[in-house]
C-alpha positions in Angstrom: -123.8 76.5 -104.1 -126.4 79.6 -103.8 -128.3 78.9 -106.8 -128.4 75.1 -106.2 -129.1 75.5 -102.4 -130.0 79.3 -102.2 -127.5 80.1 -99.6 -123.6 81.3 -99.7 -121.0 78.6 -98.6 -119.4 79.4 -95.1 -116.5 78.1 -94.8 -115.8 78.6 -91.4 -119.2 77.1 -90.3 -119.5 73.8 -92.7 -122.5 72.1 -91.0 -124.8 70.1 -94.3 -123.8 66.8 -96.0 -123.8 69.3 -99.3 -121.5 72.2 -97.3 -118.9 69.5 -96.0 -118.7 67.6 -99.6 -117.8 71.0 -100.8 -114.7 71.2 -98.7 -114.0 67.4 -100.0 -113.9 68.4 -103.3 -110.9 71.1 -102.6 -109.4 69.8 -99.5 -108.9 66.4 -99.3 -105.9 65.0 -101.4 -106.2 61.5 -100.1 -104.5 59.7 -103.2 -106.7 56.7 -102.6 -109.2 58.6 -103.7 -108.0 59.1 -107.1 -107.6 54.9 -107.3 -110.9 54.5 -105.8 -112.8 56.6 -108.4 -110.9 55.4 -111.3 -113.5 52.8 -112.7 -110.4 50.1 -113.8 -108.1 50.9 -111.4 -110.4 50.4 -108.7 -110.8 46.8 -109.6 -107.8 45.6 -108.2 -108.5 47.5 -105.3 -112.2 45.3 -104.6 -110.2 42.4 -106.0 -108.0 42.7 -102.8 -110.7 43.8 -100.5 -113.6 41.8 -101.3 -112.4 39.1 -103.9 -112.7 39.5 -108.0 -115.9 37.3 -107.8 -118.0 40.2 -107.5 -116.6 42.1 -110.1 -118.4 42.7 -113.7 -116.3 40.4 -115.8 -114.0 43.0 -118.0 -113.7 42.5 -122.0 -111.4 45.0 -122.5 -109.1 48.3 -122.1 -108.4 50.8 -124.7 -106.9 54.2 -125.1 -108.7 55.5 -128.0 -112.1 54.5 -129.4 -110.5 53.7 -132.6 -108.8 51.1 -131.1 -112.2 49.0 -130.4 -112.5 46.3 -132.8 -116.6 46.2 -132.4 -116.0 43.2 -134.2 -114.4 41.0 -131.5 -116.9 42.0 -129.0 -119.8 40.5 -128.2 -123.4 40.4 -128.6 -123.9 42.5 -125.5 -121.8 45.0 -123.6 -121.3 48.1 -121.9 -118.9 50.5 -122.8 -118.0 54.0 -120.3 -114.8 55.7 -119.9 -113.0 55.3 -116.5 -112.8 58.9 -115.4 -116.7 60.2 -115.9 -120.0 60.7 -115.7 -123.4 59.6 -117.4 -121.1 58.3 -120.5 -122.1 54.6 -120.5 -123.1 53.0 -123.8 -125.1 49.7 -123.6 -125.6 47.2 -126.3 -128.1 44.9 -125.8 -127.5 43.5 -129.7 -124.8 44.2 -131.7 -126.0 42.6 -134.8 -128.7 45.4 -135.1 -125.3 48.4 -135.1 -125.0 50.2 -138.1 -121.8 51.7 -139.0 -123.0 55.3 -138.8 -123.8 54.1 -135.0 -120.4 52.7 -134.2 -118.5 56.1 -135.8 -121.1 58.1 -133.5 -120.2 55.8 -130.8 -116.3 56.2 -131.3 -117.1 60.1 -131.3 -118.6 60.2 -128.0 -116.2 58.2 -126.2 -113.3 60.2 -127.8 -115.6 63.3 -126.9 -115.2 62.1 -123.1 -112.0 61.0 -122.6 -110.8 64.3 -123.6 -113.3 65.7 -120.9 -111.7 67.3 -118.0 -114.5 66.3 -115.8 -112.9 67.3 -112.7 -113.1 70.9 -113.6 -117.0 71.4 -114.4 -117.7 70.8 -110.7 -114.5 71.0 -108.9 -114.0 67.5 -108.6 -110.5 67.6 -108.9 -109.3 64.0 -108.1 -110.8 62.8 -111.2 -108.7 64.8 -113.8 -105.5 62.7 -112.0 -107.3 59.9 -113.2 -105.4 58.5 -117.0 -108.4 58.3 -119.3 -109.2 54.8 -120.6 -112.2 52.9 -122.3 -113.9 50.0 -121.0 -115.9 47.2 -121.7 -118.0 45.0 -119.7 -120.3 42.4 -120.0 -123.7 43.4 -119.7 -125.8 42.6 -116.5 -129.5 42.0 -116.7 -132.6 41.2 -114.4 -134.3 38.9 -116.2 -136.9 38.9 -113.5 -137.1 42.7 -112.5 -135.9 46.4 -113.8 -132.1 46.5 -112.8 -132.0 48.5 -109.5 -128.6 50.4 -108.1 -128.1 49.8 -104.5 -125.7 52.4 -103.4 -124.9 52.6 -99.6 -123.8 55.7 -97.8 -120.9 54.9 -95.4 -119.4 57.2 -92.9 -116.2 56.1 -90.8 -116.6 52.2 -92.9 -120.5 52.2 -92.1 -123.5 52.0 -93.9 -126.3 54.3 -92.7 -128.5 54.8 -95.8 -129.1 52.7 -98.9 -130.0 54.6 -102.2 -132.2 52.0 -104.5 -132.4 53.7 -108.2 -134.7 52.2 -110.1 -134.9 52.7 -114.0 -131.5 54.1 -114.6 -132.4 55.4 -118.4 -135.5 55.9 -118.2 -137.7 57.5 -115.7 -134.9 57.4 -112.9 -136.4 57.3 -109.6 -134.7 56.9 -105.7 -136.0 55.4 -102.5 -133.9 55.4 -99.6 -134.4 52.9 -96.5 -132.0 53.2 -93.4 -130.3 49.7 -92.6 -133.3 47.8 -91.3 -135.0 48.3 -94.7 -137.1 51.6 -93.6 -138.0 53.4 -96.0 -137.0 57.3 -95.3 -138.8 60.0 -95.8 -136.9 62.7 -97.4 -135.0 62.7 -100.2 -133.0 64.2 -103.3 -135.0 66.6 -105.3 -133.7 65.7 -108.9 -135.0 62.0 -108.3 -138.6 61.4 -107.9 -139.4 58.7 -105.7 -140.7 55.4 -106.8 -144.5 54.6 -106.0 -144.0 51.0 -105.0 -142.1 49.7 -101.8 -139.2 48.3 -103.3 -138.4 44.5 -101.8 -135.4 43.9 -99.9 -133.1 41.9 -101.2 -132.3 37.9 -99.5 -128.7 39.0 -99.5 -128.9 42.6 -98.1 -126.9 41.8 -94.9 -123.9 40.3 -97.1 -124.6 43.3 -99.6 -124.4 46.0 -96.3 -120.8 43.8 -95.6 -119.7 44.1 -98.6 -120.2 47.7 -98.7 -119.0 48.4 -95.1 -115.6 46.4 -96.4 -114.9 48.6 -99.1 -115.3 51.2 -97.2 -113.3 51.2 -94.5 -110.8 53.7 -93.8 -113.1 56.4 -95.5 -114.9 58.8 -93.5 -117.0 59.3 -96.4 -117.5 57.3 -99.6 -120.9 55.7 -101.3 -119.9 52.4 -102.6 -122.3 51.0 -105.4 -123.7 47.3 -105.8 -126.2 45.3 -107.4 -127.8 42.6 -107.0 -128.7 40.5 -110.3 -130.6 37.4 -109.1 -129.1 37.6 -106.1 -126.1 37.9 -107.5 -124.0 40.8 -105.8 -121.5 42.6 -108.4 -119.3 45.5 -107.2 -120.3 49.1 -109.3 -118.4 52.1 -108.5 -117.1 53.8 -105.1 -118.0 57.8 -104.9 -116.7 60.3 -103.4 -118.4 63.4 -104.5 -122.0 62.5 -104.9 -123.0 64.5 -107.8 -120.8 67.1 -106.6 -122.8 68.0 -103.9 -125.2 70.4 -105.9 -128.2 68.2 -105.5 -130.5 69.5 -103.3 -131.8 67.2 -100.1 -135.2 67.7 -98.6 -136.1 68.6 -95.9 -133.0 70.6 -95.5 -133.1 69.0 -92.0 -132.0 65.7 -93.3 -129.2 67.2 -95.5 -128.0 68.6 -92.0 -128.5 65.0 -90.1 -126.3 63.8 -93.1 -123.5 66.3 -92.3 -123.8 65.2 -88.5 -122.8 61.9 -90.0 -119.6 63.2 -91.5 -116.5 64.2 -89.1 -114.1 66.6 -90.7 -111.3 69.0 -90.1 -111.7 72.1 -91.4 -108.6 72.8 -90.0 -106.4 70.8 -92.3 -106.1 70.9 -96.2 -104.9 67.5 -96.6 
């Protein structure tokens, strides 16, 4: 926490969005959590909330990378473990795989599921999570670079919308309040994209969908996009990148941590 934010972590006196996600990474044992963050398991949780129409159609499940039978898959896909970070694989053509590719392939996914990401950052809840492999189909803009709409809910509502735009390659972040302002300060690792980025037709229904999934949490960012104006459910988190990423003007990390009601008091 000091050499991220250049301060020591009171814990009697937790007052930033980055102090108080600190204390959720240790103190709150909410087992829905675990579900929530669990990128498989989660789907039956939006299936029941929100429907399965807006989930990324699934190809399959597997519990080793030698398992995959590359094979049987098909032309495009995405493959990511269910219990990590920054491990997705995307194939856009699978005709153009070489062998040595696929065995490098199996390798990294192996190399992550044995991963005990929780414990690099203290994100406990996700080493509960049983490691698994996924595949899904591959989304695409055809019309635009596909942008990540993640909302920031506190108490089951959205206050801020995070808009990443080039994922893999030159990431950058705007974030616009919920009538589609665009804010002023933001995270330091992202820079921020030079062009107003257009709201989506759909943003109320997106913002509903959002606020839906998130009920019940007094915390959570909950991840969409929005292919053609087609809304597809992407991940619910908990622990935004463990709270180590700086917010500027540290006045805006503070109105963030206004947002957020916890007690200290209890270790859940």
């Amino acid at each position: 926490m000091k050499k991220r934010h250049g301060r020591k972590l009171d814990w009697n006196n937790l007052r930033t969005y980055s102090e108080k996600m600190q204390w959720e990474k240790l103190f709150d044992n909410d087992p829905r959590k675990v579900i929530c963050s669990d990128k498989f398991a989660v789907r039956e949780w939006v299936k029941g909330k929100i429907g399965e129409e807006y989930l990324i159609p699934l190809i399959g499940v597997w519990d080793s990378a030698e398992d995959i039978n590359f094979e049987k898959l098909p032309d495009q896909f995405v493959l990511k473990t269910n219990c990590g970070s920054g491990d997705v694989i995307i194939i856009r053509n699978k005709s153009e795989l070489t062998e040595k590719q696929i065995r490098g392939y199996r390798a990294k996914l192996n190399y992550f599921l044995k991963m005990k990401f929780g414990y690099n950052t203290c994100e406990l809840h996700y080493n509960k999570i049983y490691p698994k492999i996924i595949a899904e189909s591959f989304i695409d803009s055809k019309s635009t670079d596909l942008q990540d709409y993640k909302f920031l809910c506190f108490n089951g509502k959205a206050h801020f919308c995070w808009v990443d735009i080039g994922r893999y390659h030159e990431h950058r972040r705007n974030i616009y309040n919920m009538k589609w302002e665009l804010q002023e300060w933001h995270q330091y690792n992202y820079g921020i994209y030079e062009k107003d980025v257009e709201k989506p037709v759909n943003f109320e229904k997106m913002v509903m969908l959002a606020e839906t999934l998130a009920e019940g949490f007094a915390h959570v960012r909950v991840d969409l996009y929005n292919v053609e104006g087609k809304i597809y459910f992407g991940e619910m988190t908990f622990t935004n990148s463990s709270g180590f990423e700086k917010i500027e003007p540290e006045s805006a990390d503070m109105m963030l941590g206004n947002l957020w009601e916890i007690d200290t008091s209890i270790k859940v």
